[in-house]
N, C-alpha and C positions, 0 to 999 in steps of 0.2 A: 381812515380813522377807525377802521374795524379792527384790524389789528390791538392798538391803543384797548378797546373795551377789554380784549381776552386778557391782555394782561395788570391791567391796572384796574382796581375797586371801582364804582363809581363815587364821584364828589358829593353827590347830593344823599348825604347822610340827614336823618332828622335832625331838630333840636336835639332832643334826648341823647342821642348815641355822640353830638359834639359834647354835651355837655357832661358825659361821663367819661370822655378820653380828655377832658381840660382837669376833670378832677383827680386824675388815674397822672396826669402829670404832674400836679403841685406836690406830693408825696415825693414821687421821684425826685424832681429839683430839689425838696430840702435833704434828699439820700446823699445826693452829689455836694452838695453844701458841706454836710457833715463829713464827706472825705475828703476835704482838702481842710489839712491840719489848722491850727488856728496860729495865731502868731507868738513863735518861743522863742526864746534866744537870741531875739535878730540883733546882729551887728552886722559890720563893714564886712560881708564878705567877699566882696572884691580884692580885698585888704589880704585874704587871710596868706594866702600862699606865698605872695609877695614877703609877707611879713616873717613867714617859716622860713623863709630863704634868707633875711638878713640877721636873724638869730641865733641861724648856725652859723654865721661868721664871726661871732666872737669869741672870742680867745682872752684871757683871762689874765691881767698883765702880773709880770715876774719877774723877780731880779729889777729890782725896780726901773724895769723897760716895760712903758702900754705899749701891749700888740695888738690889743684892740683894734679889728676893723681893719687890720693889715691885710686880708682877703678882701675885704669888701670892696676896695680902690685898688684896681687892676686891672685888668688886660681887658677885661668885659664891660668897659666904660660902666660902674653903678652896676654890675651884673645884669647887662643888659639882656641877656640871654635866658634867665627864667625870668627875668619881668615879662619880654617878648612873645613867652611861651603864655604867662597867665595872663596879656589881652587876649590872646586867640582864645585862650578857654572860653575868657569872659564873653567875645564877642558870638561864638560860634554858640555855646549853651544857653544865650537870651535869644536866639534866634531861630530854636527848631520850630518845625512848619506847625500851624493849625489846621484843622478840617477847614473842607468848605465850607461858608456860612449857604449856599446856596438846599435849597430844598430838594424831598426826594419827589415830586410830583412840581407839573408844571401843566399849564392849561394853556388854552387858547381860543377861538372861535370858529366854527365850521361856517358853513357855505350859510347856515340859515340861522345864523347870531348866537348861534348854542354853545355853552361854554364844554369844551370837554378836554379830555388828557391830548399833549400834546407826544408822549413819550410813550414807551412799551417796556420805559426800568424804570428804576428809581435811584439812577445816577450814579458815581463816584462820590467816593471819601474826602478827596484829599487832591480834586483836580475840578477843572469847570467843564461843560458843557455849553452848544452853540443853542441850548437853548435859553429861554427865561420863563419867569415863573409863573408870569399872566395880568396883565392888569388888576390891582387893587386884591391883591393875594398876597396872605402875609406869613410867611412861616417862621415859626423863633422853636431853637433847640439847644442844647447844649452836649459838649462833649465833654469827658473825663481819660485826663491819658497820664500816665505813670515812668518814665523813661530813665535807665540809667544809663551809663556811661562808662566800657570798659577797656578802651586803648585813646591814645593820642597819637597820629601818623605812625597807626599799628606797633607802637607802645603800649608796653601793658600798662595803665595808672593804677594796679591797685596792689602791684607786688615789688615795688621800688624799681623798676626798671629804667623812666626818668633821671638819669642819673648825670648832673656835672660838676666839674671838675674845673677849678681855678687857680690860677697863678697867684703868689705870693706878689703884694706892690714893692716896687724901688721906694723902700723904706727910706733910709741912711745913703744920701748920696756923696757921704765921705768916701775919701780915699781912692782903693782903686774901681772903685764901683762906679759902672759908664752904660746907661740905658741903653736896652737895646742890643747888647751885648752879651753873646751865650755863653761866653765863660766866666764873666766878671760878675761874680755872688758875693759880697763885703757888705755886709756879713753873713756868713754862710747859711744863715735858717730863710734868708731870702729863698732859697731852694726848696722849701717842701709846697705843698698843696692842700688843698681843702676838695673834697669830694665831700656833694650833698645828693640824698637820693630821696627823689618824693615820691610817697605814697598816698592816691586820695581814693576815700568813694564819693560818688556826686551824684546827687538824685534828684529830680524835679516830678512836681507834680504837679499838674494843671487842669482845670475847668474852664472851658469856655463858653459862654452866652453868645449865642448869634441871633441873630434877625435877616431876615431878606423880606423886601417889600417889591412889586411889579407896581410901577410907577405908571409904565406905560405896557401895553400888549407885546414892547421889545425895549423895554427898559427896566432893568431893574436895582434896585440900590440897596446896600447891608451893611452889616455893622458884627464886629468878632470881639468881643471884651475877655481877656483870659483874668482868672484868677490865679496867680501862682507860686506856690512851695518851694525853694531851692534848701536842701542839705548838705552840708560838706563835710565830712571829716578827713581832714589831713597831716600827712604827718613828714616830716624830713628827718632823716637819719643821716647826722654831718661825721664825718670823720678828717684826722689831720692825719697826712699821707707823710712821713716822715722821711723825706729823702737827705737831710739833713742833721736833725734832733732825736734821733732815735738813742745818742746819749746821756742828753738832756733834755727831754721829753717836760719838761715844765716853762719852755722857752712859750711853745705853743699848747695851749692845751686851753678846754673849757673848764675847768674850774682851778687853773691857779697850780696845780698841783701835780700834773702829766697827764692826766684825762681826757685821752685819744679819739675815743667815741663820743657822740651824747645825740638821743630822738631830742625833737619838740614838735609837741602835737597841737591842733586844735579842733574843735568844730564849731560847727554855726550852723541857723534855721534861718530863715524867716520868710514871711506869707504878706503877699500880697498883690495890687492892681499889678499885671503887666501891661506889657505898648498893645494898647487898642490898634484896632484892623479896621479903617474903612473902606467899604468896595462898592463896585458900580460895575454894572456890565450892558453891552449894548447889543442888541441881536441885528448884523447886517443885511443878514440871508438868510432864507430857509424856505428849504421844499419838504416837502413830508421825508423826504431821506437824508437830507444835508440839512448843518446850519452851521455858521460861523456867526460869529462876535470880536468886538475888542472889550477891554478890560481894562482897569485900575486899581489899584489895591493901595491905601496910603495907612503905614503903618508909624503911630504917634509914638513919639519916646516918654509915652505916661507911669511906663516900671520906672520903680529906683534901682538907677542902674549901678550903688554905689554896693546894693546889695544885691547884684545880677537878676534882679527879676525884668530889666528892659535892655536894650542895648545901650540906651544914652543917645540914637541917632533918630532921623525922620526917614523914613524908605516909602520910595513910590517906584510902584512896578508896575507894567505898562507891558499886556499881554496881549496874544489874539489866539481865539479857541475855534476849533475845528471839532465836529461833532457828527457822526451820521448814524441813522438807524435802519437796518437790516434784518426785519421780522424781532427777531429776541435780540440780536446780537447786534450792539452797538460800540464801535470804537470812539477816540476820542485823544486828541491831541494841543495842549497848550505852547506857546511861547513867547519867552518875554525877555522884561531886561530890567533891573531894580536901581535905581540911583541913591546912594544912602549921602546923608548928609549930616555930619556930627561923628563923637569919638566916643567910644566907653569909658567908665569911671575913670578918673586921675590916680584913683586910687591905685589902679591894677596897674600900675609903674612905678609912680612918684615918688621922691626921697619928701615925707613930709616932716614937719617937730615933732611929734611924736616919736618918730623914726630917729631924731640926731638925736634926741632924751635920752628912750629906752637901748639906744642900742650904740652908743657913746659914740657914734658916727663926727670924726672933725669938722667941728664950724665953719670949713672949706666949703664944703659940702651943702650948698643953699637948697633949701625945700623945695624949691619948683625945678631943682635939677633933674630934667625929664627926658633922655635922646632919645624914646621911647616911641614911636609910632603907633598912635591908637586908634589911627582912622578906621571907621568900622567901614570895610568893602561895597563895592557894586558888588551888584551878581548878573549871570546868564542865568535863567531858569528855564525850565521844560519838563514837561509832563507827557508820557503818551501809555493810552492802556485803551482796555475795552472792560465795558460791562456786558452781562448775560442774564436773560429773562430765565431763571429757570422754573417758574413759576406764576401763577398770579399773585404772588405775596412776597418770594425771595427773589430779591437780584443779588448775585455775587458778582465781583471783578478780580481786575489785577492792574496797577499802575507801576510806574519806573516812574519816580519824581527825581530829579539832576535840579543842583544849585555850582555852581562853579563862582567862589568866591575869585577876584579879580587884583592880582598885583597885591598878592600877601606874602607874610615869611613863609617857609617852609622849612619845614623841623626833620630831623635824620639822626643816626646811631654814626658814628666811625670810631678808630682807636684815635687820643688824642694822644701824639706823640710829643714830650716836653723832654727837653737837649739839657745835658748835664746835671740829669738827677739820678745818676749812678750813685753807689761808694767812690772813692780816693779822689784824688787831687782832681783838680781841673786842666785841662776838659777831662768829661766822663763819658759814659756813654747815655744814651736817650732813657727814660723812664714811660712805660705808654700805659695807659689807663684804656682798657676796653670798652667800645660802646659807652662812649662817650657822648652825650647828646650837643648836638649842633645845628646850625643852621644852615643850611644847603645852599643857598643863594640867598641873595638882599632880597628880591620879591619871584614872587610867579603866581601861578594860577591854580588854586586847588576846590579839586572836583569831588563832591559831595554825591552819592546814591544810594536812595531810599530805594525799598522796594514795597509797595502797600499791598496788599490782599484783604479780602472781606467781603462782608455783605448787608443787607438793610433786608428787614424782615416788615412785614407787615402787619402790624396787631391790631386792626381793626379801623374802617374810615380811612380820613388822612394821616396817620398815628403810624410814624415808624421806629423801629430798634435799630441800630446802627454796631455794628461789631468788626474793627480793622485790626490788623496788626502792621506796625509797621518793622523794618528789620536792615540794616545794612548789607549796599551790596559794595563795600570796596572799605578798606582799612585810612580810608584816607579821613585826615581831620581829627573833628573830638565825633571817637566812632560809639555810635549808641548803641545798648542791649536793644534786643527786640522789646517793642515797643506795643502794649495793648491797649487800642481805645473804645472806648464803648458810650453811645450818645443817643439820644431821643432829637426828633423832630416831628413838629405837627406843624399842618397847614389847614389856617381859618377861611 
């Protein structure tokens, strides 16, 4: 336990010096308040991209023939394919990590009932420890983190790269027109295409309130409440790919008239509860150099997830942490396994009324037509890093945090080759659209890596600063900007 003294303060601060590090916090907490926006603009934004995507498929009817919605029922069953794209957004953007609710200071008892530090740092950000906090030791903090979002499966989302491309429906199955068949087009504008390319930004901003309580001298139990901001602005730039109507260019067109092009944009805010965290951890073992534990984490579907601020699902992960200390330098290693239960908004798929209203969709076409898959995933998780004493006041680390979502779509670029949209008669030759976004397989497993670095400073007492960044290490998924978070914790 000598160790322990050199680098950790001691606990037994007066009255006075607690009671001016509880007042040096309330100011802070209403700082962090005041930065997370208040609530503007909230709609459905679950909704929105979904909704860019069925907007562009109308076509403006002419010649007294509605083409209306003649893109929309096609080959992509309901455009299955950027619905399938906006659950993952939905699912993967309600569910980045929070800090740990656990504290930077943890106690114990020596040989002669004397409470003192149990540790020689002041922990991880963003991972657990095999140790706890101490009997009837309560620390509550909060963190403030800021994250954007600049590729999707190393996609760029903010410069149209996103981009697909649809088949015209078997409209008129008069005459010689036989589904299924690559040269029978009657009538011939069956043949062109709709290319849509979406551009978004998307920014979340989040507060979280923790608590961790030591229930027992190897039990301790907490609680993560996030507060949280989601922005979107997005936009789809549709075009009618004329393999056909480049004659007659008002056959298909957005406004009636041969108008080829057309954006539609949108944005949305809105602030509020996200899915609450509760945790519990148990300390099995430990010698002055090892400890392990297991864990629990039951995260509530208390965001509305209609406006991405929750997932819509209940998630219970079920870890065990491995932790040891070695003078300053302490490693530390998590793993688990999350069982989620429940789907994201209906919203981010569904054909609903609104939808067959505004966007003259055939009465064919029932509201809850959904082949959409929105089960939000299991996951593998793992964490492993170490922290360093580099002083009596700063610990710095570095962690590798992995989430491997389990039996989801996976998203890819190819050229999409479409058969007889040359010039002259039929057959023609192929027409291919480049980088073309598709779905690579029905499901598989996509591996998520954070990398976190930072450190926890010590301002006096039990009263720490907390400064991480977090940053991707792989293009896989919805890949975040580096990531800065900055959080206070004190222990009473």
């Amino acid at each position: 336990m000598n160790d322990c003294k050199l680098f950790v303060p001691s606990v037994y601060s007066n009255v006075n010096e607690d009671i001016m590090h509880i007042r040096r916090l309330i100011p802070l907490t209403f700082l962090l308040f005041a930065l997370v926006p208040s609530r503007a603009g909230a709609q459905d934004l679950a909704k929105m991209v979904k909704h860019l995507f069925d907007q562009a498929t109308i076509n403006s009817p002419s010649a007294g023939v509605d083409h209306t919605s003649h893109f929309f029922l096609g080959d992509e069953a309901l455009n299955r394919l950027p619905r399938q794209l906006n659950v993952a957004l939905a699912a993967q953007l309600a569910s980045f990590p929070l800090a740990s609710s656990s504290g930077g200071f943890t106690f114990g008892l020596n040989a002669r009932g004397e409470v003192v530090p149990t540790s020689t740092n002041f922990g991880p950000s963003f991972a657990e420890r095999g140790v706890t906090i101490g009997r009837k030791q309560l620390n509550f903090g909060f963190t403030y983190q800021q994250t954007g979002y600049s590729k999707f499966e190393g996609i760029d989302l903010e410069n149209g790269d996103l981009k697909f491309v649809s088949e015209h429906n078997n409209c008129c199955p008069a005459g010689a027109n036989a589904p299924g068949s690559p040269t029978d087009f009657t009538p011939e504008f069956e043949r062109d295409l709709l290319q849509r390319r979406l551009s978004a930004t998307i920014d979340t901003k989040t507060t979280a309130f923790f608590a961790n309580y030591g229930v027992t001298d190897r039990f301790d139990v907490g609680v993560a409440v996030p507060i949280v901001n989601v922005k979107i602005d997005a936009r789809i730039d549709g075009e009618v790919i004329r393999t056909s109507t480049a004659a007659n260019p008002t056959i298909h067109s957005f406004d009636g008239l041969g108008l080829t092009t057309k954006s539609f944009a949108d944005s949305g805010s809105a602030t509020g509860l996200g899915d609450i965290l509760l945790r519990a951890k148990y300390n099995v073992y430990r010698t002055p150099a090892a400890a392990f534990a297991a864990a629990l984490d039951l995260r509530l579907p208390t965001g509305n997830e209609d406006n991405l601020l929750g997932t819509g699902a209940t998630q219970t992960q079920v870890f065990f942490i491995g932790s040891g200390e070695y003078a300053r330098f302490s490693p530390h290693v998590n793993f688990g396994y999350t069982f989620s239960n429940g789907e994201t908004s209906a919203l981010t798929s569904g054909v609903d009324a609104g939808d067959i209203s505004d966007l003259h969709i055939p009465t064919t076409v029932t509201p809850d037509a959904d082949p959409i898959d929105r089960t939000v995933p299991d996951e593998v998780n793992y964490t492993f890093g170490f922290n360093f004493a580099a002083s009596s006041k700063v610990t710095v680390g570095f962690d590798v945090r992995g989430r491997t979502l389990r039996d989801v779509p996976r998203f890819g670029l190819e050229n999409g080759v479409f058969a007889n949209r040359a010039p002259g008669p039929l057959p023609t030759a192929s027409f291919t659209a480049p980088n073309d976004v598709t779905i690579e397989s029905s499901t598989g497993n996509l591996n998520l890596l954070l990398g976190v670095v930072g450190g926890k400073i010590n301002l006096g007492g039990t009263f720490l600063l907390n400064i991480t960044v977090l940053f991707p290490m792989t293009d896989a998924g919805l890949k975040p900007k580096p990531t800065p978070v900055i959080g206070f914790d004190y222990v009473f």
